[in-house]
PAKOLVO-812245 format. One record per residue (C-alpha): x, y, z. Coordinates in nm, 2 decimals. Example, Ala and Ser with C-alpha at 12.3 -4.5 7.8 and 13.67 -1.06 7.14 Angstrom:
<atoms>
ATOM / X / Y / Z
ATOM / 1.23 / -0.45 / 0.78
ATOM / 1.37 / -0.11 / 0.71
</atoms>
This chain:
<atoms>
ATOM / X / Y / Z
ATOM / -1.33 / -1.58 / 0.60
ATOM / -1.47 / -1.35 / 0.40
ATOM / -1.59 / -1.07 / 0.68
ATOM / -1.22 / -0.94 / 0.72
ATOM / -1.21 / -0.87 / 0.30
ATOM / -1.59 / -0.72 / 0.36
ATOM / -1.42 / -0.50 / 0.64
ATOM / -1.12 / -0.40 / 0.37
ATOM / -1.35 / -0.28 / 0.12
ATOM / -1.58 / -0.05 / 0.37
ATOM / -1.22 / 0.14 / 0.37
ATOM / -1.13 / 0.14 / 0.00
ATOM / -1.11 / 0.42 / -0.08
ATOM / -0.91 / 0.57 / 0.22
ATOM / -0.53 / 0.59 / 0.21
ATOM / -0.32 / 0.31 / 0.33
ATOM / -0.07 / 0.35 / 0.61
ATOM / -0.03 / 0.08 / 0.93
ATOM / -0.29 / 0.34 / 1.14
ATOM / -0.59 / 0.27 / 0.88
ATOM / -0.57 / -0.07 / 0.96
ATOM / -0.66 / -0.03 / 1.35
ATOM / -1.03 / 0.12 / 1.20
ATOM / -1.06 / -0.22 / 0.97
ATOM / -0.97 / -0.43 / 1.29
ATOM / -1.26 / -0.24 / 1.48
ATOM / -1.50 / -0.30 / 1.22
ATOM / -1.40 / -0.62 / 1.20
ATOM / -1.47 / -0.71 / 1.56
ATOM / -1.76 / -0.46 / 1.56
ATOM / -1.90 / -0.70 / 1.33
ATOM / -1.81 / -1.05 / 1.40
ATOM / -1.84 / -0.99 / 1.78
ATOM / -1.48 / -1.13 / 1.92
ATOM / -1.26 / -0.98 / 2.20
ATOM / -0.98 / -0.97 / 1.96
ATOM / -0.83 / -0.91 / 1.63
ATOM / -0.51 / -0.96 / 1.48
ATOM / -0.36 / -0.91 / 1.11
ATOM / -0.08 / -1.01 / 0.93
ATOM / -0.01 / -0.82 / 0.53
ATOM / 0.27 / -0.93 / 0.37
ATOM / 0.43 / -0.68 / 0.08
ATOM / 0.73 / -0.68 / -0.20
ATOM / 0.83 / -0.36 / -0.13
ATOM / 1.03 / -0.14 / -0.44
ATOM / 1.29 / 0.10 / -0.32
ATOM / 1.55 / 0.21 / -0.61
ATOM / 1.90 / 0.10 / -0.54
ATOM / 2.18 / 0.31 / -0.73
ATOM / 2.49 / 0.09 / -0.87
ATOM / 2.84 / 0.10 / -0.66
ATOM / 3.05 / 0.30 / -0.93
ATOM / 2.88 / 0.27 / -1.26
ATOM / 2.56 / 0.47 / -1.19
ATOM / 2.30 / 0.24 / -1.30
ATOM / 1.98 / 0.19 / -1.05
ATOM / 1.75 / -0.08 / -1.03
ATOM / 1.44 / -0.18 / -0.79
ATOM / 1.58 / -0.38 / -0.48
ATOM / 1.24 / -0.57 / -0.34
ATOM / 1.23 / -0.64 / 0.04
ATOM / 0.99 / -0.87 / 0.21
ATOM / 0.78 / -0.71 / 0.47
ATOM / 0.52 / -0.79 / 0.68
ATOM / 0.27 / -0.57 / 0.86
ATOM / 0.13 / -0.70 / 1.19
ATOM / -0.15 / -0.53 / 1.37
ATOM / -0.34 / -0.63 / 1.69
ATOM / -0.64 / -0.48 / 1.86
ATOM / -0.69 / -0.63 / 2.21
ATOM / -1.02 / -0.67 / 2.45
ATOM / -0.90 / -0.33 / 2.60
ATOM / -0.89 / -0.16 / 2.27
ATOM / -0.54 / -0.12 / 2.29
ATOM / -0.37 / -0.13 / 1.88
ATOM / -0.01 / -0.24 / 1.81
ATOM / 0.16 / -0.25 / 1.50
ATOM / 0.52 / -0.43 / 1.38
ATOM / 0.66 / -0.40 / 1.13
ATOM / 0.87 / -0.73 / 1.02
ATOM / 1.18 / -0.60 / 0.76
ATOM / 1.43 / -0.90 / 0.59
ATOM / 1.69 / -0.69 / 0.47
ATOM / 1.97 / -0.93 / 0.25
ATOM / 2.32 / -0.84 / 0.28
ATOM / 2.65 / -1.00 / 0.22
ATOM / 2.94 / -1.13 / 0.51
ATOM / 3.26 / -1.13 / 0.46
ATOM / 3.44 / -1.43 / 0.73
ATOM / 3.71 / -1.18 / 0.93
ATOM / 3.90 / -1.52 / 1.04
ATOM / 3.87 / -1.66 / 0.64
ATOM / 4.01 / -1.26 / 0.55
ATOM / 4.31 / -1.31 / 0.76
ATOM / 4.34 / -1.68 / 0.68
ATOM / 4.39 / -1.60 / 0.36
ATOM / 4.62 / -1.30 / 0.41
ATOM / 4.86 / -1.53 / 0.57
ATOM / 4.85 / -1.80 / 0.27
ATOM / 4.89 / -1.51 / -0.01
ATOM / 5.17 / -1.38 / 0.23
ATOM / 5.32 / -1.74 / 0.33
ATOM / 5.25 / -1.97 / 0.11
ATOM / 5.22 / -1.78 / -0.24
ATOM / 4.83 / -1.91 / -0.29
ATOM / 4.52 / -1.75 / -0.44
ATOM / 4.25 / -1.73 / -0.19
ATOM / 3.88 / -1.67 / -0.23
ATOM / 3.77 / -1.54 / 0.14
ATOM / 3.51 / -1.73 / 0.29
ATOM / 3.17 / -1.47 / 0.26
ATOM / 2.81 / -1.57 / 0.24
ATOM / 2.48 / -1.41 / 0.11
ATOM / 2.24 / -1.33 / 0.48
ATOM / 1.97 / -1.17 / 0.62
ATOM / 1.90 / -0.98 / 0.87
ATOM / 1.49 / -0.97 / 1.00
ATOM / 1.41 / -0.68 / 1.21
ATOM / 1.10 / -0.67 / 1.40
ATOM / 1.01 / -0.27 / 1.51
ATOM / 0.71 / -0.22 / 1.75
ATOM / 0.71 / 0.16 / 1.72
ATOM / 0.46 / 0.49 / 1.80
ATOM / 0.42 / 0.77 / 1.55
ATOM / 0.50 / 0.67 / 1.16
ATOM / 0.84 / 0.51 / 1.04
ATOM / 0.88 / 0.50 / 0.61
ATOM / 0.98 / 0.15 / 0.47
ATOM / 1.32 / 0.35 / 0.34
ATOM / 1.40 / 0.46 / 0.67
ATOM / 1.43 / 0.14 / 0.79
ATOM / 1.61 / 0.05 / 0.48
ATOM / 1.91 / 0.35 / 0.56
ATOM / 1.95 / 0.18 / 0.93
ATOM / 2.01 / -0.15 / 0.80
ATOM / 2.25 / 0.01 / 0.52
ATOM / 2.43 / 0.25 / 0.77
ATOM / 2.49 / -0.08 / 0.99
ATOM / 2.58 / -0.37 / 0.79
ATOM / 2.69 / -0.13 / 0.47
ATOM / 2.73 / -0.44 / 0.21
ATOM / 2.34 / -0.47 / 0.09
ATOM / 2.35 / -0.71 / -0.19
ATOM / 2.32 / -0.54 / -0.55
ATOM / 2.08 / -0.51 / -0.85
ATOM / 2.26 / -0.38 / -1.12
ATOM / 2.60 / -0.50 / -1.16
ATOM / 2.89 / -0.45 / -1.41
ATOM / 3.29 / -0.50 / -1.32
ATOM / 3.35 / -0.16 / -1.14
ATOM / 3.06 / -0.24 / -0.92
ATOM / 3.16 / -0.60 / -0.88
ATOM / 3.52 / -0.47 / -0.72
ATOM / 3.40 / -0.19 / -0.55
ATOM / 3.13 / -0.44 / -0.36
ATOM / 3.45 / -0.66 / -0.30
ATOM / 3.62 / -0.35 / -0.16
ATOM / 3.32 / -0.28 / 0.07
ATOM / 3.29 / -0.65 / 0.21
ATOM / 3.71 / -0.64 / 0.34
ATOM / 3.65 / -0.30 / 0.49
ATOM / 3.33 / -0.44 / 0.68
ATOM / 3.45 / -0.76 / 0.79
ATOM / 3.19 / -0.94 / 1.01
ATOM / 3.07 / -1.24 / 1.18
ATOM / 2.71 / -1.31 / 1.25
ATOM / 2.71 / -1.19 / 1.62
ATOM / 2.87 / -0.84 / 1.50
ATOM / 2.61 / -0.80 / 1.26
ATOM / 2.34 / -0.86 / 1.52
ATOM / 2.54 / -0.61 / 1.75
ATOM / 2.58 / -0.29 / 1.46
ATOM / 2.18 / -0.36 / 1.37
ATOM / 2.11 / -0.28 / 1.79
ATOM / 2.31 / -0.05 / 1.79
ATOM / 2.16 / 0.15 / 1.54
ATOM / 1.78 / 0.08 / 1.56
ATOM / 1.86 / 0.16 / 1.94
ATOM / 1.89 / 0.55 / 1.83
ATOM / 1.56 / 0.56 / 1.72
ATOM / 1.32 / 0.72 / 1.98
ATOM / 1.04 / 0.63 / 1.77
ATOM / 1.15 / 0.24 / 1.81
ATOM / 0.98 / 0.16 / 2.14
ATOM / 1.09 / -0.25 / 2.11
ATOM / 1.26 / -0.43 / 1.86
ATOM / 1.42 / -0.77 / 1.79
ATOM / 1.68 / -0.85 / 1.54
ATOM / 1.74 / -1.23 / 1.41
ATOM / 2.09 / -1.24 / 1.17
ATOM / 2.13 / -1.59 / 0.96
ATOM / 2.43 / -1.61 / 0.78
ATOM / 2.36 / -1.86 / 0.50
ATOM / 2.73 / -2.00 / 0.53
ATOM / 2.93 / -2.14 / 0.20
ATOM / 3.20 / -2.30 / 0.45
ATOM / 2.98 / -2.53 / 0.68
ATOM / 2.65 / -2.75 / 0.62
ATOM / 2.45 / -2.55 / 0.83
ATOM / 2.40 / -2.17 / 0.93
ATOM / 2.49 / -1.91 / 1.18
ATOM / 2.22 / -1.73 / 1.35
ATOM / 2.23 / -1.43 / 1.58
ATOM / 1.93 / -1.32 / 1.77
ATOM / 1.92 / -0.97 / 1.98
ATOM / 1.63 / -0.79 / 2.12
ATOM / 1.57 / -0.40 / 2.29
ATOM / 1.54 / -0.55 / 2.65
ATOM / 1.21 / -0.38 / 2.72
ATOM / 1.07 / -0.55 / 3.01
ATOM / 0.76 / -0.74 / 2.84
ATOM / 0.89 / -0.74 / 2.51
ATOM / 1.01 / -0.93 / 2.27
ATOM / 1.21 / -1.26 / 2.38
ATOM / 1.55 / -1.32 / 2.20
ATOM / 1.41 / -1.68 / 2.07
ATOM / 1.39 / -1.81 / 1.72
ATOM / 1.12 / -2.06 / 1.61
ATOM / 1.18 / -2.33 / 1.35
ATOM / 0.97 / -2.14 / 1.13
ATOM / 1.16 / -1.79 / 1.14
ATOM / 1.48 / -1.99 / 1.06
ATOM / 1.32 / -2.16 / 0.76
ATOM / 1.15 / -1.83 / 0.65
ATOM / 1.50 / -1.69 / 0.66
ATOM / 1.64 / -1.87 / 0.38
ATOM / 1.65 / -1.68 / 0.07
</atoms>
């Protein structure tokens, strides 16, 4: 177990990027002597958020995993796996409660839930952490928040009834955006909307459609990774 840390620390020195880990997968097989080599690194990742309205920032952390494959033909892949937590506001809850404000002179608390979107990017060239971060913004627009006071509280409110969505919208905007991207040779996109209505979740599952690409299936353990 040790050979693929030994194979790290030839390279220590070097600067990291997705591409520097194809030379440690050589090494690695160079030295163990196996037709095959596959990595998984999983990161926090920092990127400072800026407050709705007040104009206070903070780090939002995103889970990320790097996945890199050399094959017996020497041929090197990398994905990139980003969870990216938003929030999703129920449109049929919104217009439910329209109609009882409306109707029946009641409060109502729209029905909304705290989700997560995983996108998977198999992709040529170089693609930053933050760019993949603006996509998922641009898309679902109602990232969850780090620093909070009242104006930022009501101006997130305002933002989840102008981008009402259910689960297979969400997973719909994400294509469509991520689709733009020439860079983006495959991707798949799983949605799970952790829902504060029912006992269980929604999940949405889209893919690229490259022919030999990703399938748009979701194991047990994705779904139960998913949960945040």
């Amino acid at each position: 177990m040790s050979r693929i840390i030994r194979s790290f620390y030839e390279h220590k020195d070097n600067v990291f990027d997705a591409n520097y880990i194809e030379d440690v997968l050589k090494l690695y097989k160079k030295n163990i002597g196996t037709f095959d080599a596959k990595i998984i690194l999983k990161i926090s990742y920092p990127i400072l958020q800026e407050s709705l309205r007040s104009g206070n920032k903070g780090y939002q952390y995103y889970n990320i995993s790097i996945e890199c494959s050399l094959n017996q033909q020497g041929i090197f892949d990398k994905i990139i796996h980003f969870d990216f937590v938003y929030s999703s506001a129920c449109p049929c809850s919104f217009e439910l409660g329209e109609h009882a404000r409306k109707y029946r002179n009641k409060a109502v608390v729209s029905h909304s839930q705290r989700s997560t979107a995983r996108i998977s990017l198999k992709y040529i060239d170089h693609i930053w952490f933050e760019e993949v971060q603006q996509m998922c913004l641009n898309a679902l627009k109602t990232e969850t928040q780090v620093m909070v006071k009242r104006e930022d509280e009501q101006a997130f409110a305002e933002l989840n009834g102008a981008y009402l969505k259910f689960v297979e919208d969400a997973s719909r905007l994400l294509y469509q955006e991520f689709n733009k991207c020439s860079r983006i040779i495959d991707f798949k996109i799983v949605c799970s909307h952790l829902e504060s209505l029912h006992s269980h979740d929604a999940i949405g599952c889209i893919v690229k459609g490259v022919v030999g690409g990703f399938v748009a299936t979701v194991s047990e353990s994705e779904l139960r990774s998913l949960v945040r």
